[in-house]
N, C-alpha and C positions, 0 to 999 in steps of 0.2 A: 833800787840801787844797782848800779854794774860797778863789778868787780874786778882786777887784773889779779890773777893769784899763780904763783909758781908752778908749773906744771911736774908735780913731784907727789908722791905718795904720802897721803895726810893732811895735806895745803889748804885742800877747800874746805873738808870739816875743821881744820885751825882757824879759817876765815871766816865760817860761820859763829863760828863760839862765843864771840864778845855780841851776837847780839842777844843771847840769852842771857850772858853779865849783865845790862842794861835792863834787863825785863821786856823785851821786845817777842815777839813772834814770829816766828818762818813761814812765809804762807806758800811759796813756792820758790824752787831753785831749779833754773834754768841754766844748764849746763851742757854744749853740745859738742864732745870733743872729736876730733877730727884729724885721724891719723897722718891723713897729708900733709899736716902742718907741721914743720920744725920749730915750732917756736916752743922758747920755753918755758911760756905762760899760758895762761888760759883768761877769755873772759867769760861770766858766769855772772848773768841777772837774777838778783834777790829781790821777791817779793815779799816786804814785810812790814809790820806793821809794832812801832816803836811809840813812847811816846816823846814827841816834839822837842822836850826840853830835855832828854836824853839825847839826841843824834848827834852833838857834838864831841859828847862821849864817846860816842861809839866811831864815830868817826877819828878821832885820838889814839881811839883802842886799835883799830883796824890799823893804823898808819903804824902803827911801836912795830904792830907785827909783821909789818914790811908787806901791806896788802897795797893796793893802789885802788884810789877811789876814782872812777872813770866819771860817774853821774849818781849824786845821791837828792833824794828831794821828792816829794811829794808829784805822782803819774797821775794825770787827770783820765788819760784813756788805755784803760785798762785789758780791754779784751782786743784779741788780733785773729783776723780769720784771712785766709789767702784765697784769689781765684783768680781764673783763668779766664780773658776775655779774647776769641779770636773772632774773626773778620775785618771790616775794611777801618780801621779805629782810626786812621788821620783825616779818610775822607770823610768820615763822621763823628770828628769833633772831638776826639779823648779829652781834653781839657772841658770842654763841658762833661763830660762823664765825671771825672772828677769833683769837678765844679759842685756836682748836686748833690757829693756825698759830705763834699767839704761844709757847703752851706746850714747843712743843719744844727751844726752848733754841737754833737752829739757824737760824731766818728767825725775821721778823714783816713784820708789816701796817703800814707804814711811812705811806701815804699813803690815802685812801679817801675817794672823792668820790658823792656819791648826788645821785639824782631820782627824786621819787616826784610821780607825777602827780595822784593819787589815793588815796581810802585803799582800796577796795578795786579798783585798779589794780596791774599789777606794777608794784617799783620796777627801779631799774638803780643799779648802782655798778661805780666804775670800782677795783679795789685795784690799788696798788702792795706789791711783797710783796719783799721783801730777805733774802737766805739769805748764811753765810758760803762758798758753794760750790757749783758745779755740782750735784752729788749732794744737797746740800741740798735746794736750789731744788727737783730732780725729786723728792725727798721733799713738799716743801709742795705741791706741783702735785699730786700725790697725794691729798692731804688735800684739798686745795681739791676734784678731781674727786668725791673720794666724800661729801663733804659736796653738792655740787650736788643727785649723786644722790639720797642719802636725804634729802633737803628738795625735791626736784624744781624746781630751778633751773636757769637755762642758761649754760654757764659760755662766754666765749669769750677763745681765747688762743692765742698768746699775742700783746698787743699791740706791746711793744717788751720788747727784753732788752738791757740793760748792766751794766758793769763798772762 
């Protein structure tokens, strides 16, 4: 679930609370706040685990208390790890690099941010890559390394992993 909650003292644990009215569980709260922001909200992804013919409940409960529901619903891929690929990535093909993590049925390449400073410069890209599982992940991270290899790229990882 992602959450919009007032950026005020007390807000997020008031936003949390009706999922234990329901009987739900908190499996993780991702929350990254960031002082350069003036805004006077926050968003803050809940991981958790409800039963099904509760969430509308709770989603009822969250709205009274003037939460805002950005995305609620069942995350097929659950694990996220970041990494860094530099070398010549257009003249070899990023979108097939993609491609081979996409195919499996199991992750993909959820986020991907590039600098190319030049055209015959290396470029760099930063992937975020989403697997439904541990053994997932170390499957794509797999692919990612041999793909490095045979395109002779440099791979670096991993930058952050979450739930």
């Amino acid at each position: 679930m992602k959450i919009e909650v007032k950026d005020a003292p007390g807000e997020l644990v008031a936003a949390l609370k009706p999922i234990s009215e329901v009987g739900g569980n908190i499996i993780a709260v991702i929350h990254e706040w960031d002082p350069t922001l003036r805004s006077k909200t926050r968003i803050v992804q809940v991981v958790l685990d409800v039963p099904g013919e509760r969430v509308d409940g709770l989603a009822d409960s969250l709205k009274s208390r003037g939460v805002s529901i950005l995305r609620i619903g069942e995350e097929r891929l659950l694990m996220k790890r970041s990494v860094i690929m530099i070398g010549h990535l257009l003249h070899t093909d990023i979108s097939d690099t993609v491609d081979r993590i996409d195919q499996t049925g199991f992750a993909e390449v959820v986020e991907m941010h590039m600098t190319m400073p030049g055209i015959t410069q290396r470029s760099s890209a930063r992937l975020t890559v989403s697997a439904t599982n541990r053994a997932h992940m170390e499957t794509a991270m797999e692919i990612l390394r041999s793909v490095a290899h045979q395109k002779e790229l440099l791979l670096v990882e991993p930058l952050e992993e979450g739930v």
